[in-house]
C-alpha positions in Angstrom: 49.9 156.7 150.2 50.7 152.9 150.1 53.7 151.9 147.4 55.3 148.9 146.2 59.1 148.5 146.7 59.8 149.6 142.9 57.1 152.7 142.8 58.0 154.6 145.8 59.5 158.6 145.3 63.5 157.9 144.9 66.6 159.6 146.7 69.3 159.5 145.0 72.4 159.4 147.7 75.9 161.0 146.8 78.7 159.4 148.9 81.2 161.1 150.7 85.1 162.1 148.9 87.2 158.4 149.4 84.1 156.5 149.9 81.5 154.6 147.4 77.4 153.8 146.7 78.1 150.3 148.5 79.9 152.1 151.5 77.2 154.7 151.8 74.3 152.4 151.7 76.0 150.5 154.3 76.4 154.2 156.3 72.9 155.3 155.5 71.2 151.5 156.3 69.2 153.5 159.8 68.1 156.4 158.3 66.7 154.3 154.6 65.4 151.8 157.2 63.2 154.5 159.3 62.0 155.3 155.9 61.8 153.2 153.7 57.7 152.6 153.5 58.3 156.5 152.0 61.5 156.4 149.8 63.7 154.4 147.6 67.1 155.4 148.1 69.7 154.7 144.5 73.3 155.3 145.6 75.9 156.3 142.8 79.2 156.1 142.6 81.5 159.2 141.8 83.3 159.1 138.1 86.8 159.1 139.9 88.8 156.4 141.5 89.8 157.8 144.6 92.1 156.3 147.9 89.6 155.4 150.4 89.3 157.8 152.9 91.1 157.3 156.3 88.4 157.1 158.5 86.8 154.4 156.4 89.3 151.4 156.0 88.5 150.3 160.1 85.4 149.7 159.5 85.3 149.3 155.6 88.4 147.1 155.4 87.1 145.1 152.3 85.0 147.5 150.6 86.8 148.7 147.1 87.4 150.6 145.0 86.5 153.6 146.4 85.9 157.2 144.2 85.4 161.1 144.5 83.5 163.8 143.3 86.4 166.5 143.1 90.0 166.5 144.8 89.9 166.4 148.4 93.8 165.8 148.9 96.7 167.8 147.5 98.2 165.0 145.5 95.0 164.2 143.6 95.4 165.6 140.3 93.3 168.5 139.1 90.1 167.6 136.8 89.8 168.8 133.4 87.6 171.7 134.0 85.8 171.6 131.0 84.7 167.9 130.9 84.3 166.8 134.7 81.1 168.6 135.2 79.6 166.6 132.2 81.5 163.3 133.9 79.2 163.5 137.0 75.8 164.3 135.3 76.7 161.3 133.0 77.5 159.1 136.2 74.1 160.6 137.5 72.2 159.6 134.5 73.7 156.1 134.1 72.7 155.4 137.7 69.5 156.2 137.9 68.5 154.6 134.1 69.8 151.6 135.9 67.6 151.5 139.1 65.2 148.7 139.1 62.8 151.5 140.1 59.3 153.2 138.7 58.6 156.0 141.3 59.8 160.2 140.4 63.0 160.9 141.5 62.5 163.3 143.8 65.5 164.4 146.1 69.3 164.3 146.2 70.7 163.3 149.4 74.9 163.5 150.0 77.1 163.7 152.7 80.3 165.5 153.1 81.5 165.9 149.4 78.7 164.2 148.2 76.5 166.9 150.1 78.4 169.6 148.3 77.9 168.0 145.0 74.0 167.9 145.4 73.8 171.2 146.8 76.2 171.9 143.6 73.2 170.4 141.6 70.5 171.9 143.1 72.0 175.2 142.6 72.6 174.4 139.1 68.9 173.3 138.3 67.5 176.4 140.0 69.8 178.7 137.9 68.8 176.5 134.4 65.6 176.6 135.2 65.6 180.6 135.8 67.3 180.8 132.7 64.4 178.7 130.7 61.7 176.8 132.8 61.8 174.1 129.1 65.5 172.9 130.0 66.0 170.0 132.2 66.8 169.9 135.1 70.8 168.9 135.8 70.7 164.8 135.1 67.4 165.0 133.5 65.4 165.9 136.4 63.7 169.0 138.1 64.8 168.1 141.5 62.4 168.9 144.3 65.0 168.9 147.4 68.1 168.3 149.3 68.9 166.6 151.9 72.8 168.2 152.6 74.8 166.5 155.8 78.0 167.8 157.1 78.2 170.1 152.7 80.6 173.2 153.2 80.9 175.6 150.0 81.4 177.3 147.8 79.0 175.0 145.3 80.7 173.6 142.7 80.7 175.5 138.6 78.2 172.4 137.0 78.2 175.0 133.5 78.4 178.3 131.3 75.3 179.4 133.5 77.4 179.1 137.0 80.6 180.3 134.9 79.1 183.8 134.3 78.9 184.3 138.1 81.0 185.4 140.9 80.8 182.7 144.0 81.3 179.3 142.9 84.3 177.1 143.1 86.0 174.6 140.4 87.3 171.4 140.3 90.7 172.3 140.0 90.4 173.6 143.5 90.4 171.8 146.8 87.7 171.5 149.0 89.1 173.7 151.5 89.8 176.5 149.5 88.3 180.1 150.9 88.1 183.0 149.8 86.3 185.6 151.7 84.8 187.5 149.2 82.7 184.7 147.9 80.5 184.5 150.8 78.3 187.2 150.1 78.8 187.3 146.0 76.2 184.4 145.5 73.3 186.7 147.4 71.4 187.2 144.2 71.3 182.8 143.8 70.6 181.8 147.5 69.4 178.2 146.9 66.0 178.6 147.1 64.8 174.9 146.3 63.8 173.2 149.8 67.4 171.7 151.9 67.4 169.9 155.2 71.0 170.3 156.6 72.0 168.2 158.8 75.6 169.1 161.1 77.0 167.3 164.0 78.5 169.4 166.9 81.7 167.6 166.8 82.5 167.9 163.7 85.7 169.6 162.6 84.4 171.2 159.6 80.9 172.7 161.4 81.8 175.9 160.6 82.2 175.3 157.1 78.8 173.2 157.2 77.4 176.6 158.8 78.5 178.9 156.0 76.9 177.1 153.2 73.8 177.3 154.9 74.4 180.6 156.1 75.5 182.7 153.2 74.5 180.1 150.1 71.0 179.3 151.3 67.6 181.1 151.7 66.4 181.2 155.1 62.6 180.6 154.4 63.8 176.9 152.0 66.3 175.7 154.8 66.0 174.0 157.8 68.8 172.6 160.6 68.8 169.5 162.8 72.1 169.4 164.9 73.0 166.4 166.8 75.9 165.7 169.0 78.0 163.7 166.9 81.7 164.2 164.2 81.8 163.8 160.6 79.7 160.9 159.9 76.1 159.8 159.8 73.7 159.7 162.9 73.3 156.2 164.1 72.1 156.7 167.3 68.2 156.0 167.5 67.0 159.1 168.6 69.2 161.0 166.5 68.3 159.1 163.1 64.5 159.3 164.4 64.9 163.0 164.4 66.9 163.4 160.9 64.3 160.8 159.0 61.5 162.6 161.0 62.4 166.1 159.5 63.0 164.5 155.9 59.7 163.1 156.2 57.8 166.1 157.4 59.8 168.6 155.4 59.8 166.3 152.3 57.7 163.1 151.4 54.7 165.1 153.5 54.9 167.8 150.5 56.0 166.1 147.8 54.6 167.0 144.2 54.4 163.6 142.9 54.0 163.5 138.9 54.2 160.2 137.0 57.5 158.5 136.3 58.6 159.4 132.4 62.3 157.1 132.0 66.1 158.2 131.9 68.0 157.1 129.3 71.8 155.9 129.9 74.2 158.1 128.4 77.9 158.2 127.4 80.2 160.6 128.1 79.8 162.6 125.5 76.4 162.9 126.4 75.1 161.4 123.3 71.2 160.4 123.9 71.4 163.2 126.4 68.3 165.0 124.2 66.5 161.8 123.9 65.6 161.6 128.0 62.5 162.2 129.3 61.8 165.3 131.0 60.0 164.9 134.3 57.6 168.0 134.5 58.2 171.1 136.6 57.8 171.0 140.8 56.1 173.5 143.0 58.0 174.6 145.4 57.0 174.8 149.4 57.9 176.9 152.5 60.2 175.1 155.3 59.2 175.0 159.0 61.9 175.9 161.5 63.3 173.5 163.5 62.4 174.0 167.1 
């Protein structure tokens, strides 16, 4: 399937907590390279200004302002609850009605909190669209998969259908809030749109990464490529040949393509919200296990 540079399928990439679009293009420029005859990858930034993130300002001395998605240190003060969910779909909206852009969005693609947020939304599409297969999808669109390096849980409360149910986590909290009990409360809403997760070895928070997929996820719609590496993107060759490889098989291979039908911008009161497009319904497909 041969595509322009505006009409191919879009990504659209969630950065990590302390980090921003322009810092994870720049992070992502090996993996969007292997692929980009196949996808057009939109990066957002977060609604929130944020300190940049520690292990960024070596090699990102220059690059400001920086945001997050939810708190990630103790002196970041809590979200409003009731608002910030509508914050990031807003954000999300806004982005993607400015992309220059014709193909479907397809995917959502996020690292570390960013990963967490998309898996966030993923769940939150699969439970609107249980509720009522008319509603949109979360930002306007019925989003076909995830691609989820170095996520941990629990996935993020994104409305009143998430509120109702044992298992998901707030903005007021911190990222490394656990609670054992949650584990096993979201059985009944295992993810069960398609994710690639993607862990490195060395990577302080792999056990974390292993839970979400582990006790949020459902077997048969996930697959796992480790490589030997800490909390950041692959930039090795063979190991971004074998991440883009397994987004490409897994993904573009299966895609359900329907024509592109526009995003409006919104406000924060989500004003023209009702006045998007809604892009149809997607199939879903099995996942292969990485061997």
């Amino acid at each position: 399937m041969a595509h322009s540079v505006f009409d191919k399928p879009r990504i659209l990439c969630l950065h990590g907590g302390g980090a921003s679009a322009q810092i994870f293009q720049a992070q992502m420029r090996y993996i969007s390279k292997y692929l980009q005859h196949h996808f057009r990858f939109v990066f957002v930034d977060a609604p929130w200004i944020s300190d940049k993130h520690p292990a960024l300002k070596p090699a990102f001395p220059h690059m400001n302002p920086c945001y997050r998605w939810a708190r990630w240190l103790e002196e970041q003060p809590p979200l409003e609850e009731a608002s910030a969910a509508n914050e990031v779909e807003v954000a999300l909206m806004n982005a993607m009605a400015d992309d220059e852009g014709t193909g479907e969005w397809v995917g959502l693609l996020g690292f570390s909190q960013g990963a967490k947020m998309a898996f966030s939304i993923l769940q939150e599409s699969q439970l609107r669209a249980r509720e009522n297969r008319m509603l949109k999808g979360y930002a306007g669109v019925h989003w076909q998969f995830g691609i989820i390096m170095a996520g941990r849980g629990p996935p993020l409360c994104l409305s009143s259908l998430s509120r109702q149910r044992k298992g998901y986590s707030s903005f007021t909290q911190l990222p490394y809030y656990r609670d054992e009990s949650m584990r096993y409360s979201l059985f009944g809403d295992r993810l069960q749109i398609p994710t690639l997760h993607v862990h490195g070895l060395r990577d302080e928070g792999l056990e974390a990464h292993r839970e979400l997929l582990a006790y949020y996820t459902a077997p048969e719609y996930a697959r796992l490529i480790e490589w030997d590496g800490g909390h950041r993107l692959p930039i090795k060759s063979e190991d971004v040949r074998r991440v883009a490889e397994a987004i490409k098989e897994d993904q573009y291979d299966q895609l359900d393509v329907k024509p592109y039908r526009d995003i409006e911008k919104v406000d924060k009161r989500g004003e023209k919200m009702d006045k998007g497009k809604e892009n149809p319904s997607c199939s879903r497909f099995m996942i292969l296990t990485y061997e």
